[in-house]
N, C-alpha and C positions, 0 to 999 in steps of 0.2 A: 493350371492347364487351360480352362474356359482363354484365355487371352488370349491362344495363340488357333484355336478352332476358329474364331470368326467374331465379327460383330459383335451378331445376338447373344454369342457364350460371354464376350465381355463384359457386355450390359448388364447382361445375368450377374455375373460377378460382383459387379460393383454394385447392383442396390443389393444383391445380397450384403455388402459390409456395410452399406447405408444403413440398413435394417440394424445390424446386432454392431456397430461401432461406440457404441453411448450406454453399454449394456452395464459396465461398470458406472457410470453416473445415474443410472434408473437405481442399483443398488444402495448408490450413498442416501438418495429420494426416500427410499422403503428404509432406511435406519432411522433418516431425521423425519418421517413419517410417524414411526412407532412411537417418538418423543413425544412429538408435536399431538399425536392424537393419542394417548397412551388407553389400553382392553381392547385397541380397535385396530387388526392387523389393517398392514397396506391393501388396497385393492389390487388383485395381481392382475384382472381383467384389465386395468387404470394402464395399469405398466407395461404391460404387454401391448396395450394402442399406441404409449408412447414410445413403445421400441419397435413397431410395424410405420410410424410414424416419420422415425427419427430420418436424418436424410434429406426432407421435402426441400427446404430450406435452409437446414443448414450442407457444408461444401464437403465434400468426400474427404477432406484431410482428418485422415483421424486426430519446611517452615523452620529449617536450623538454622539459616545463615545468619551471622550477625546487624549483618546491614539491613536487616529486615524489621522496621519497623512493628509495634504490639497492633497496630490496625491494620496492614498489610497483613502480616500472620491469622489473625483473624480472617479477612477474607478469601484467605487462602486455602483457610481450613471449613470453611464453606463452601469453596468452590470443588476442593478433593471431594467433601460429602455427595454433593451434585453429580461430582461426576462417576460416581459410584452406582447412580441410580436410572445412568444413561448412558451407553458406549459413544452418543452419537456427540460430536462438539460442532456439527455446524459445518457446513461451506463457504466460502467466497468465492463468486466470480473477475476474474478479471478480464478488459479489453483493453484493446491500442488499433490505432487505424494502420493499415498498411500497403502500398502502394505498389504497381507493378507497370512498367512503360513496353510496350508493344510497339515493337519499330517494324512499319512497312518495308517489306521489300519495293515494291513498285510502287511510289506513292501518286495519287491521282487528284483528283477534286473531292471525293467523296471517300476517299483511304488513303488515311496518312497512319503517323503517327498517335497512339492513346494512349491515356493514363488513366488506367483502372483503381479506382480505390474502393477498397474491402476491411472490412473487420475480424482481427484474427481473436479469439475468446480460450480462456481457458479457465477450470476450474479447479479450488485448491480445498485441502480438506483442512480446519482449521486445528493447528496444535495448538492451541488456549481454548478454551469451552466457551462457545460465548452465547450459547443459546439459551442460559439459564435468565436472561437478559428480559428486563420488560419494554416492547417497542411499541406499546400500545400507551399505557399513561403517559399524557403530556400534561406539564405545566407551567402555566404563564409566568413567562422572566420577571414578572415585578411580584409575585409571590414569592421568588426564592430568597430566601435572607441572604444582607449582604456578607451573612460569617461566610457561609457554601465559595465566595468569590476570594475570598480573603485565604494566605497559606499558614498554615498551623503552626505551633512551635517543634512538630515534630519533623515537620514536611520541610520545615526552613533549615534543620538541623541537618537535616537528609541533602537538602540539597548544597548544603555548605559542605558538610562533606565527601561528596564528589565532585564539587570544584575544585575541592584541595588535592585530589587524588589527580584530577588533571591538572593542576598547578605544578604535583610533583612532577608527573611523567614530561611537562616540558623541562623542565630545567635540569632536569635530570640526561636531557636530552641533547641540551643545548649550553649546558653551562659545564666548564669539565671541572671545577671543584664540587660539585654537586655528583661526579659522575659513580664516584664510589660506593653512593648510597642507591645508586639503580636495584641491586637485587632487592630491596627493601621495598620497593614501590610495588604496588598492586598495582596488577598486570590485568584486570576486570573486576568487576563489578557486579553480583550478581543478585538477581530481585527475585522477586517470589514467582516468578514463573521461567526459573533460568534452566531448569530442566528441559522443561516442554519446547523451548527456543532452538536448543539444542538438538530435536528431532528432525531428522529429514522430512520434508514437508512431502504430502500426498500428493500427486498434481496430475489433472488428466486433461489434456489438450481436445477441446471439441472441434478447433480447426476455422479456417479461413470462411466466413459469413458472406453469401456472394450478393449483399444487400450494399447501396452506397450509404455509408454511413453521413455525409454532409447533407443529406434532407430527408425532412421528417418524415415522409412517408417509410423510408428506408430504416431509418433507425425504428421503426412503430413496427416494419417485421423484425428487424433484428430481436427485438425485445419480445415479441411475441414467441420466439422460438426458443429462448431462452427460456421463457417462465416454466418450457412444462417441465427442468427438474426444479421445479418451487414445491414442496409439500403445501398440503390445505389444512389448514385447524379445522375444530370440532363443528364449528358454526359457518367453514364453506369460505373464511375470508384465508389468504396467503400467507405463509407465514415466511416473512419476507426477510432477501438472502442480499447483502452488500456486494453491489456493484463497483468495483475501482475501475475509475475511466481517467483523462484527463480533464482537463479545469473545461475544454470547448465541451468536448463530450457529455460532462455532466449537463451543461446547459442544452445541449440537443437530448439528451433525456430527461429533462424536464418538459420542455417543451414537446415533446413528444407527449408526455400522459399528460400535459395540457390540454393538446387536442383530442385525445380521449378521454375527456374527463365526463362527459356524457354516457359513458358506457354501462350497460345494467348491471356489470359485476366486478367485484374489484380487479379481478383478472382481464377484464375488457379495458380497465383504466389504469393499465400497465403498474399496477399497485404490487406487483407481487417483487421487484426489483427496485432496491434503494442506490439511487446513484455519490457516489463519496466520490472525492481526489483523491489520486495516488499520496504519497509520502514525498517523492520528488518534487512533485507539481509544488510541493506547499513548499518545502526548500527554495522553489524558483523564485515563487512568492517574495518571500521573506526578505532574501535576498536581492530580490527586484526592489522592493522599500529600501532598503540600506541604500543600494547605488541611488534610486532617483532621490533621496536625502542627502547623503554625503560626497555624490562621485560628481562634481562639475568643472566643465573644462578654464572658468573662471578661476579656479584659484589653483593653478597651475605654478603660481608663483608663490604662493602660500605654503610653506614649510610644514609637514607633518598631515596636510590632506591627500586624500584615498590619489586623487590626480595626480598631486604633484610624486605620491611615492610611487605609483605607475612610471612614472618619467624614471625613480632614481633607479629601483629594479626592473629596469627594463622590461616592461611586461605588454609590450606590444598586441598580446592577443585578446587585453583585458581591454572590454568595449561596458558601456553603460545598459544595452539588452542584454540581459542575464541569460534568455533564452535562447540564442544564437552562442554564447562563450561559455556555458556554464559551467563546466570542469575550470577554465582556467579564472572564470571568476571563483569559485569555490577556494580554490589553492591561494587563490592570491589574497585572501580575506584569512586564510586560516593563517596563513604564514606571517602575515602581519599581526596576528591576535601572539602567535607564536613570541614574535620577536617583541610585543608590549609586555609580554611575562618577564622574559629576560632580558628589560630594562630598568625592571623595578625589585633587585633579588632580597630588598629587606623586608618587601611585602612576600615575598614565596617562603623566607623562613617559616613565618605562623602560618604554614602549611603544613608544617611537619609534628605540628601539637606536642610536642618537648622530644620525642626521639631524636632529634641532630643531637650526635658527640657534641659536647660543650668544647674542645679544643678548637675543632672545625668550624663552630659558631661563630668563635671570635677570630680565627682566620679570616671568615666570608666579612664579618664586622669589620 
């Protein structure tokens, strides 16, 4: 009703939702709080500034399965204990930049056209536990033996066979003497945390940051308004929450608690948020090596390279920056991996580890 009284009743309005819109994120705070400090409830005084608070800064938008390995099961059965001993598993934040163009009606010398860019942030409650975790001892890489880098014989067995399970489901796919034995193929895979995957994820949208995120001063509040749902350990240092940004992102927050690396407290030296890349970003990655290794417009005339087979499946949309095409680079990499399986179907039988019918065998033979 205030919105339609006047002004002042709106204004009213709105920092009242300023005030209590993060009221659910102060709570997740005071669970991973009680962990973090355990005999030692939250300070509700604490919470209550951060929710008289909230608003300044940030923008009005409000162990059976068989595939389970005996060491997976193991610490899996470590981690149920854990989490027995604490409701709370942790948050994640996440951000992405995002852009808004403001087109003048009357455009002059001094107003035109703008492009506003802002930081939209949201927070997720984690379905894996992951706060049983130590982020405080580190150890120098030339201490850790080289077995830790090396893959086990159980880890190699493991991963042989889920090749072979994606071995079957292509050619089961794409081969139609193979197609009869589709109901046979395992339709997923599932690991020691395939439950918890399974959950719908908690998520609370803290909303649009009206800080510029492309210079450091900006990202240095951004992160500043962020940290206060960080819980504090026992000794006053953050007990610090994984930020997923993109690949630039990460690097304007580092450089951000660069320039605050003089501050008297770890909260002054933007310590309390750890910057990661998304999951995507590293796809992009990955796939960025592949094309500037294999994709050149030199051997166009070269039978069987990533270019020349561009040319034969017509794939016009497929470019060498992966960041500009990445859907249609993706497909076009997978479809070729696709079509290397079902060129080679004597190697996809020792897939099937002796279940192919012996008639069929010698059919596909």
């Amino acid at each position: 009703m205030g919105f339609s009284v006047g002004e002042d009743a709106m204004l009213s309005c709105l920092d009242s939702l300023k005030r209590t819109f993060d009221e659910d994120l102060l709570t997740w705070k005071s669970e991973l709080q009680k962990y973090v400090r355990p005999g030692r409830d939250t300070d509700e005084e604490e919470i209550q500034k951060d929710s008289e608070n909230a608003g300044t800064m940030l923008g009005t938008d409000p162990g059976t399965d068989p595939n389970i390995s005996s060491s997976t099961a193991s610490e899996l059965t470590s981690t149920s204990e854990s989490s027995s001993r604490s409701s709370s598993s942790g948050d994640t934040i996440c951000r992405d930049n995002v852009g808004k163009q403001i087109k003048a009606q009357h455009q002059t010398r001094n107003h035109g056209y703008q492009y506003k860019n802002w930081t939209l942030a949201f927070m997720v409650k984690n379905r894996i536990r992951t706060t049983h975790f130590d982020d405080e001892m580190t150890i120098r890489s030339s201490d850790i033996p080289v077995e830790k880098f090396c893959v086990t014989k159980d880890e190699a067995s493991t991963i042989r066979e889920h090749m072979s399970i994606m071995v079957q489901r292509i050619v089961t796919a794409y081969m139609p003497l193979f197609q009869p034995l589709e109901d046979n193929v395992i339709k997923s895979t599932k690991h020691a945390f395939h439950a918890e995957s399974c959950e719908k994820s908690e998520l609370f949208n803290i909303g649009v940051l009206d800080e510029p995120p492309s210079s450091i001063a900006g990202v240095i509040k951004i992160l500043e308004g962020l940290q206060k749902y960080v819980p504090l350990k026992e000794d006053g240092d953050p007990f610090r929450i994984i930020t997923w940004d993109d690949g630039l992102s990460c690097e304007r927050h580092v450089d951000a608690q660069n320039a605050r690396a003089n501050g008297a407290t770890p909260l002054d030296r933007l310590q309390g948020l750890e910057p990661a890349p998304q999951e995507f970003h590293k796809r992009m990655l990955l796939m960025q090596d592949t094309m500037n290794k294999m994709f050149s417009g030199s051997s166009a005339t070269e039978k069987g390279t990533l270019f020349h087979l561009k040319k034969v499946f017509n794939q016009r949309s497929v470019s060498k920056n992966v960041s500009e095409t990445f859907n249609y680079v993706s497909d076009f990499l997978k479809e070729l991996f696709y079509h290397l399986i079902s060129l080679n179907p004597n190697r996809a039988l020792t897939c099937w580890n002796g279940f192919l019918p012996e008639r069929l065998r010698q059919d596909l033979i």
